[in-house]
NUMAR-884223 format. One line per 8 residues: their letters; for each residue x, y, z of C-alpha. Coordinates in nm, 2 decimals, padded with zeros to 4 digits. Example, Ala and Ser with C-alpha at 12.3 -4.5 7.8 and 13.67 -1.06 7.14 Angstrom:
NUMAR-884223
as	01.23 -00.45 00.78  01.37 -00.11 00.71;
This chain:
NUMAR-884223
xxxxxxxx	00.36 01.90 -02.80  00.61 02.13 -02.76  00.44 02.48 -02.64  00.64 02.76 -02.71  00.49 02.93 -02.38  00.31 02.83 -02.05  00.02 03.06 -02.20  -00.03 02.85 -02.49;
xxxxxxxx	-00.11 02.55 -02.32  -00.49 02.46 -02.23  -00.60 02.52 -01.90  -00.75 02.15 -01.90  -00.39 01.98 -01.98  -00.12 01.87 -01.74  00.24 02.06 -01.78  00.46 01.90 -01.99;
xxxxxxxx	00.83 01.94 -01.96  00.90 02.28 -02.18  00.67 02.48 -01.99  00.77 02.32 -01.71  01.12 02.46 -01.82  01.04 02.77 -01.84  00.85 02.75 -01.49  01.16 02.62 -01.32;
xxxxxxxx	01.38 02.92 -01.47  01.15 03.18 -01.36  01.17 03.11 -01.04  01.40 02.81 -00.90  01.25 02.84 -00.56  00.93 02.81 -00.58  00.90 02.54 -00.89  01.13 02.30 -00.71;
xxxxxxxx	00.86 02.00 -00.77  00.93 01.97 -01.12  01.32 01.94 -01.07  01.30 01.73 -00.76  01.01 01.49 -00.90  01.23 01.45 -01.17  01.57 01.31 -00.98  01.36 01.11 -00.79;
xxxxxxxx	01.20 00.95 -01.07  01.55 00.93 -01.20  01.69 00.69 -00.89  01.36 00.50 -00.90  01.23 00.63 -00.57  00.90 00.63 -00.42  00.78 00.93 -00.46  00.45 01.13 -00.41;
xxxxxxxx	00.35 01.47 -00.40  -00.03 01.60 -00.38  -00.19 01.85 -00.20  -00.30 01.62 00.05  00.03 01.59 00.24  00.29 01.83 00.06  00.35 02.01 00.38  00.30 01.75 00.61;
xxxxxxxx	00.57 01.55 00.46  00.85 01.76 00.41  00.83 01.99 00.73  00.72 02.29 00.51  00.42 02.47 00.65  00.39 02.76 00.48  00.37 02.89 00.13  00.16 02.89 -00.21;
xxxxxxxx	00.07 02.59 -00.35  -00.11 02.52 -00.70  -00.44 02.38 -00.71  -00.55 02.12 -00.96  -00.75 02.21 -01.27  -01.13 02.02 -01.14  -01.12 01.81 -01.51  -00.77 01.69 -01.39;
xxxxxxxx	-00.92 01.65 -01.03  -01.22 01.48 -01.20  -00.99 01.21 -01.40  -00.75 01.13 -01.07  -01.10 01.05 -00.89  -01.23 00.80 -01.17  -00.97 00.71 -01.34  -00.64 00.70 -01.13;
xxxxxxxx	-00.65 00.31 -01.01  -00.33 00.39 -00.81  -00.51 00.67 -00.60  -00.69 00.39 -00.40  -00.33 00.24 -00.32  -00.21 00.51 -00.21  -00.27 00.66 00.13  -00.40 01.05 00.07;
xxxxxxxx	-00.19 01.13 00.38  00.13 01.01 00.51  00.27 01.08 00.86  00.58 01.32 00.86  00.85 00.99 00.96  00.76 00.80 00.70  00.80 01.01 00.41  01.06 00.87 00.24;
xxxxxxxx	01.41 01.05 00.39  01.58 01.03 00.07  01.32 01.30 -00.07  01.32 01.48 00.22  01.69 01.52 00.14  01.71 01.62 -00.14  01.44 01.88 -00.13  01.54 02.02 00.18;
xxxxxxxx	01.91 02.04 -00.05  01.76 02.18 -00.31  01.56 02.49 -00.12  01.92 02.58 00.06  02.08 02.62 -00.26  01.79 02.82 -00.35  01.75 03.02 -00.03  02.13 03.08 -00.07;
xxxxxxxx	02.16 03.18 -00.41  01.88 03.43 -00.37  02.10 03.59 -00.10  02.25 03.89 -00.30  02.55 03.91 -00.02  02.68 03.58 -00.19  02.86 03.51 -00.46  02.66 03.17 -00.59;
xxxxxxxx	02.55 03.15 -00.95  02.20 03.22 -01.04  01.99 02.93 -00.88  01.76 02.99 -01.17  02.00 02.89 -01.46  02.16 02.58 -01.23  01.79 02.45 -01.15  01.70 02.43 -01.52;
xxxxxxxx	02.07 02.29 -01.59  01.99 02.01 -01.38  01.60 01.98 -01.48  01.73 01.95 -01.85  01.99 01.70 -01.73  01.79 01.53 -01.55  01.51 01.49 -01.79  01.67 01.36 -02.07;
xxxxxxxx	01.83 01.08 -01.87  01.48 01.03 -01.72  01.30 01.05 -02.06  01.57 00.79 -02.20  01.49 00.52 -01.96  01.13 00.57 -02.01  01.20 00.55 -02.43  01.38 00.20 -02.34;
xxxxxxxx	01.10 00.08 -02.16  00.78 00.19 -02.38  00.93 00.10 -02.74  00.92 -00.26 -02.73  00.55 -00.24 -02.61  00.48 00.01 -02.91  00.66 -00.18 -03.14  00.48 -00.53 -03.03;
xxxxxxxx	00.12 -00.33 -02.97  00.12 -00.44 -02.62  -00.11 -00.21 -02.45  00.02 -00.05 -02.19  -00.29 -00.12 -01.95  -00.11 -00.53 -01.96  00.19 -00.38 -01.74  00.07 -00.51 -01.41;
xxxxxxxx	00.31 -00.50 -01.10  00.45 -00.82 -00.96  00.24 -00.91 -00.66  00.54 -01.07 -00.48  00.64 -00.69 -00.42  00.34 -00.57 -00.24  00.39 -00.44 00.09  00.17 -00.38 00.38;
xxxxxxxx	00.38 -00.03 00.47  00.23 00.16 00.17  -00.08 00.19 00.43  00.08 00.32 00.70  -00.14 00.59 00.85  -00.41 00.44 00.72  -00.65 00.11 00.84  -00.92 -00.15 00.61;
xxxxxxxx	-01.21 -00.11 00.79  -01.29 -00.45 00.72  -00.98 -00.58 00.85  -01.07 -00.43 01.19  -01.40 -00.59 01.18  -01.25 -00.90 01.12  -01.02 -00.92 01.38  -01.31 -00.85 01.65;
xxxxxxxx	-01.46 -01.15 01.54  -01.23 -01.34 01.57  -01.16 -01.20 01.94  -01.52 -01.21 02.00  -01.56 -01.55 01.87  -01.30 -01.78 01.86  -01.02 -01.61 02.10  -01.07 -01.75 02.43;
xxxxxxxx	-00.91 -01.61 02.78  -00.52 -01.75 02.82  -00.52 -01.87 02.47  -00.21 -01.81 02.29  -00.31 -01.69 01.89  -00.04 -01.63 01.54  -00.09 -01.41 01.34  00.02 -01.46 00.98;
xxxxxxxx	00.05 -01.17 00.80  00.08 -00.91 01.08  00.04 -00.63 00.81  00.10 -00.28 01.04  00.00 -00.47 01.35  -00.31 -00.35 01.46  -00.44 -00.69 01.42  -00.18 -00.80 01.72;
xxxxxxxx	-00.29 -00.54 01.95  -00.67 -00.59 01.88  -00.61 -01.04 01.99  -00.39 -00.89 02.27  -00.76 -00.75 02.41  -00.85 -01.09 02.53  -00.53 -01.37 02.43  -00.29 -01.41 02.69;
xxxxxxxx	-00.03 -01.40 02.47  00.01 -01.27 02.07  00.26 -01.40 01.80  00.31 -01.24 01.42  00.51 -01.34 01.15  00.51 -01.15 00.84  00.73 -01.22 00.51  00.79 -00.84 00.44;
xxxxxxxx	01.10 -00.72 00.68  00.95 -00.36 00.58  00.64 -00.45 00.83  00.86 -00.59 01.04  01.08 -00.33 01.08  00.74 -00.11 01.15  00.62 -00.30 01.41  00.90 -00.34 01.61;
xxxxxxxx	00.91 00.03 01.65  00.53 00.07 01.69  00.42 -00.26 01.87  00.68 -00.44 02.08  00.75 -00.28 02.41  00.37 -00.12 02.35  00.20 -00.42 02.38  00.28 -00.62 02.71;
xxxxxxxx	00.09 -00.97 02.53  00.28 -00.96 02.24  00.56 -01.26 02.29  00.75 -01.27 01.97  00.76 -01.08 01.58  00.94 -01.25 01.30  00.95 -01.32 00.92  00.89 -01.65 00.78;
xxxxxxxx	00.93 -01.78 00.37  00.55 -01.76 00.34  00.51 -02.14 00.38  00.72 -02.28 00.67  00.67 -02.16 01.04  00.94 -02.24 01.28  00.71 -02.38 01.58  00.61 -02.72 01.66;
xxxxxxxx	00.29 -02.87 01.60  -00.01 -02.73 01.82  00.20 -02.49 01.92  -00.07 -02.20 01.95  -00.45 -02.25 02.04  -00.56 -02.05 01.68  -00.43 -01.93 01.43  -00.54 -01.59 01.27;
xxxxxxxx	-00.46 -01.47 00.88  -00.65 -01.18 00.78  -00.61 -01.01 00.45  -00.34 -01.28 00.33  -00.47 -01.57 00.14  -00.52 -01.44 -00.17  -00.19 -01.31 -00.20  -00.06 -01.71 -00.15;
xxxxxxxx	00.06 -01.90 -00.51  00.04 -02.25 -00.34  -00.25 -02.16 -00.08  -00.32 -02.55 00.01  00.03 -02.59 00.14  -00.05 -02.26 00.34  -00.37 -02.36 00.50  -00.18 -02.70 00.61;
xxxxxxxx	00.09 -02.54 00.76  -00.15 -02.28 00.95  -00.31 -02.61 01.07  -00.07 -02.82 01.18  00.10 -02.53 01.45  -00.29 -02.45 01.58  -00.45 -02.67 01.84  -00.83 -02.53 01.74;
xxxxxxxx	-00.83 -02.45 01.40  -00.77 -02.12 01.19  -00.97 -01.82 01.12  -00.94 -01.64 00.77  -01.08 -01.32 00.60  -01.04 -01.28 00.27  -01.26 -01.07 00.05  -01.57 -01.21 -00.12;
xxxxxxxx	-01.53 -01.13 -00.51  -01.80 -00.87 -00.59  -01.85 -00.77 -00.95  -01.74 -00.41 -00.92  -01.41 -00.54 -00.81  -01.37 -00.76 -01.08  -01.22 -00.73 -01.38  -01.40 -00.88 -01.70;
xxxxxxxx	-01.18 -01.17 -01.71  -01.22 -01.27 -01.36  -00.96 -01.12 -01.21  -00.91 -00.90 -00.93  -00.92 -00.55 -00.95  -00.69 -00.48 -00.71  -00.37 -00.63 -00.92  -00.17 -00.76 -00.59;
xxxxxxxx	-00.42 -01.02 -00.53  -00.34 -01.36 -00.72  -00.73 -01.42 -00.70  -01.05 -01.40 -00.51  -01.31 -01.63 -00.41  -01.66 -01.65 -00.40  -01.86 -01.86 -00.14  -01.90 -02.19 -00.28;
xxxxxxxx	-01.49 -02.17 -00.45  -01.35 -02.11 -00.10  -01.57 -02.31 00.07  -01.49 -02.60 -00.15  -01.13 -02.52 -00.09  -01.16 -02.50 00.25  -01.39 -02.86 00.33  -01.04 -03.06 00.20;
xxxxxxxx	-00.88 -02.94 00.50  -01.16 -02.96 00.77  -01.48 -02.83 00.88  -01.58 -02.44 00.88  -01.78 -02.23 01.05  -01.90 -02.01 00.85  -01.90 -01.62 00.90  -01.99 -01.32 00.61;
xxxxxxxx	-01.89 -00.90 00.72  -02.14 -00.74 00.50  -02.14 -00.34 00.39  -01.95 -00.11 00.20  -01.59 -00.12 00.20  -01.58 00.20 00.48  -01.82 00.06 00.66  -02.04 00.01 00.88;
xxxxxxxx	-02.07 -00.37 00.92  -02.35 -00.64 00.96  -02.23 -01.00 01.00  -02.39 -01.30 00.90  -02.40 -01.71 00.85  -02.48 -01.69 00.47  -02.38 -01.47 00.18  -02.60 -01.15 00.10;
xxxxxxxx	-02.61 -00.94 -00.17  -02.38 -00.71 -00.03  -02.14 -00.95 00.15  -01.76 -00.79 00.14  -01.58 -01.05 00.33  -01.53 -01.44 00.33  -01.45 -01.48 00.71  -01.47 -01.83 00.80;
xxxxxx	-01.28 -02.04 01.10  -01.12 -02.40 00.96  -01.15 -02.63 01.26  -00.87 -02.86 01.30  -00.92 -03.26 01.21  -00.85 -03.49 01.51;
C-alpha cells in the first residue's frame, strides 16, 4: 500500500517503492541500492546485493549498511528456495562488471554533485527522476508478465526456470562437498597410473585437477561456454595434466572410440533429456567403462509429486530406477557417499538410510 511516510510502514515489512522514494531523495548517496537495483532489473541483469558480499563485490569497504529486520532474516532462511542457489559470497572478478559500472557511475555523480564548488544539479532530485523513471518501466514489464497468470489463476509457484539455462558459474567461489568426494573415488578407485580419463561436465573444474592427482593425462568438455570460459582462465596452464577443454552439444563427443581409459560425469546425468543416448556415447569413447554420481532422491528433496526440489534437475533416481537404467548398458559396480549434504562422508556397497549419492562405475561390454 501506498505509505504516506517511511514511519508508517511496519518494522516487519520489506520497503516498497514510495518509501523507498522518499529514501532515495533524502539522501541520493547513500540509498543508491534502490535506484541501481532497479536499472538493473530493468536490463534483465543478474543482480544480487546482501550483506554477505556488498562490499566485497563492488570494491567499497567502508560505510553504513542496513541490517535485515530478523522476521525478514527468518523468512529468507526458510522460505527463500533461491538462497541455496545462490552462493552467499562472490569473489570481487566475478561480480558482474556491468553492475559494477553502473554503481561506481552512479556514486561519481553523487560524490560530484555533493561538491558545493560545482555547478551539477541536485543529485537528490536527479536520483529520484531516474528511480521514478525507472520504476515505472520496471513495474510495466512485471504487469505484462503477472496478468495473464492472474487472469488464468496460474499460481505463480508453477513458474519454474528452464533447466537448459542452468549454469555451473553461478557457483563460483563455492564447491558441493559431495562432488569432491566423488571425484576421490573415482581417483582412488577406478583411475589408474598413465590412464588418460574425460570429464563430461567439467563444471568449475575442480574435478579435472582432483583426476590430474593420479591420470597421466585429463580431458573436459562441458556444453556451457560460460564454464569454459572459467576454466581456461583458472585451469589450463595451472594444471600441467590437463591436455584439452572444449564444448560439446551434450550428446556427441568428437573422439574416436576407446579413446580414453574412463570416463568420469559427476553431477550431470540428471540434467540429460535423452540420458540413454548419453550413457552410450560416454561408453563407446572409454576403454574401461564410466563412473557417475548423481544424487540419490531423498524425501526432503522431493517435491510431492516426485519431482526434484532443486528445479534444474529433469529428475532423480533412486537405487533400484538407476540401477535398472544402468544394467541395459553393462554391468556396475556399485558405490553409495552417505551423510549430510556438507558433509562428512561414509561410503558404501548398499543404500542406507542416509545415502546422498548414487555413485556407481558402468563397466564397458566386450
Amino acid at each position: 500500500m501506498p505509505y504516506s511516510a517511511p514511519e508508517e510502514i511496519p518494522t516487519h515489512a520489506g520497503e516498497d517503492l514510495p518509501s523507498s522514494f522518499l529514501q532515495v531523495e533524502s539522501r541520493a548517496d547513500f540509498y543508491w541500492d534502490f535506484p541501481i537495483a532497479l536499472h538493473c532489473l530493468h536490463n534483465n541483469w543478474f543482480h544480487a546485493i546482501t550483506n554477505y558480499y556488498l562490499t566485497n563485490n563492488i570494491g567499497l569497504t567502508s560505510g553504513d549498511h542496513g541490517h535485515a529486520h530478523p522476521k525478514l532474516t527468518q523468512f529468507m532462511q526458510e522460505s527463500n528456495v533461491i538462497d541455496e542457489k545462490i552462493p552467499r559470497k562472490f569473489s570481487k572478478p566475478e561480480a558482474d562488471p556491468r553492475v559494477n559500472s553502473v554503481i561506481r557511475v552512479y556514486l561519481s555523480a553523487a560524490k560530484q554533485a555533493s561538491d558545493p564548488s560545482t555547478d551539477s544539479p541536485r543529485m537528490d532530485r536527479l536520483a529520484t527522476q531516474w528511480a521514478v523513471s525507472m520504476a515505472k518501466k520496471t513495474m510495466k514489464r512485471a504487469y505484462h508478465f503477472f496478468k495473464p497468470l492472474i487472469k488464468g489463476n496460474k499460481p505463480i509457484s508453477a513458474i519454474k526456470p528452464n533447466p537448459k539455462e542452468y549454469s555451473t558459474i553461478v557457483g563460483v567461489g563455492s564447491i558441493v562437498p559431495c562432488q569432491i568426494e566423488a571425484y576421490f573415488l573415482a581417483l582412488n578407485k577406478y583411475v589408474e597410473e598413465q590412464d588418460t580419463v574425460l570429464d563430461v561436465g567439467f563444471g568449475l573444474g575442480y574435478g579435472l585437477n582432483i583426476l590430474a592427482i593420479k591420470a597421466s593425462q585429463v580431458n573436459g568438455i562441458d556444453v556451457d561456454p560460460k564454464v569454459l570460459d572459467y576454466c581456461t582462465n583458472t585451469v589450463s596452464g595451472r594444471n600441467p595434466r590437463l591436455k584439452y577443454l572444449g564444448l560439446y552439444d551434450g550428446y556427441k563427443i568428437n573422439f574416436p572410440d576407446d579413446h580414453f581409459d574412463i570416463v568420469t560425469t559427476v553431477d550431470v546425468l540428471e540434467h540429460v533429456e535423452e540420458y540413454h543416448l548419453f550413457l552410450d556415447e560416454l561408453l563407446r569413447v572409454a576403454k574401461r567403462g564410466v563412473f557417475i554420481s548423481t544424487p540419490n532422491r531423498r524425501p526432503e528433496y522431493t517435491n510431492p509429486d516426485g519431482t526434484p526440489k532443486n528445479y534444474w534437475h529433469l529428475r532423480e533416481w533412486s537405487f533400484n530406477e538407476l540401477n535398472a537404467i544402468l544394467e541395459l548398458h553393462g554391468s556396475v559396480d556399485w558405490n553409495f557417499l552417505n551423510g549430510p549434504f556438507e558433509g562428512p562422508f561414509t561410503q558404501s556397497k548398499t543404500v542406507v538410510n542416509d545415502t546422498l549419492t548414487l555413485s556407481p562405475f558402468l563397466i564397458k561390454k566386450r
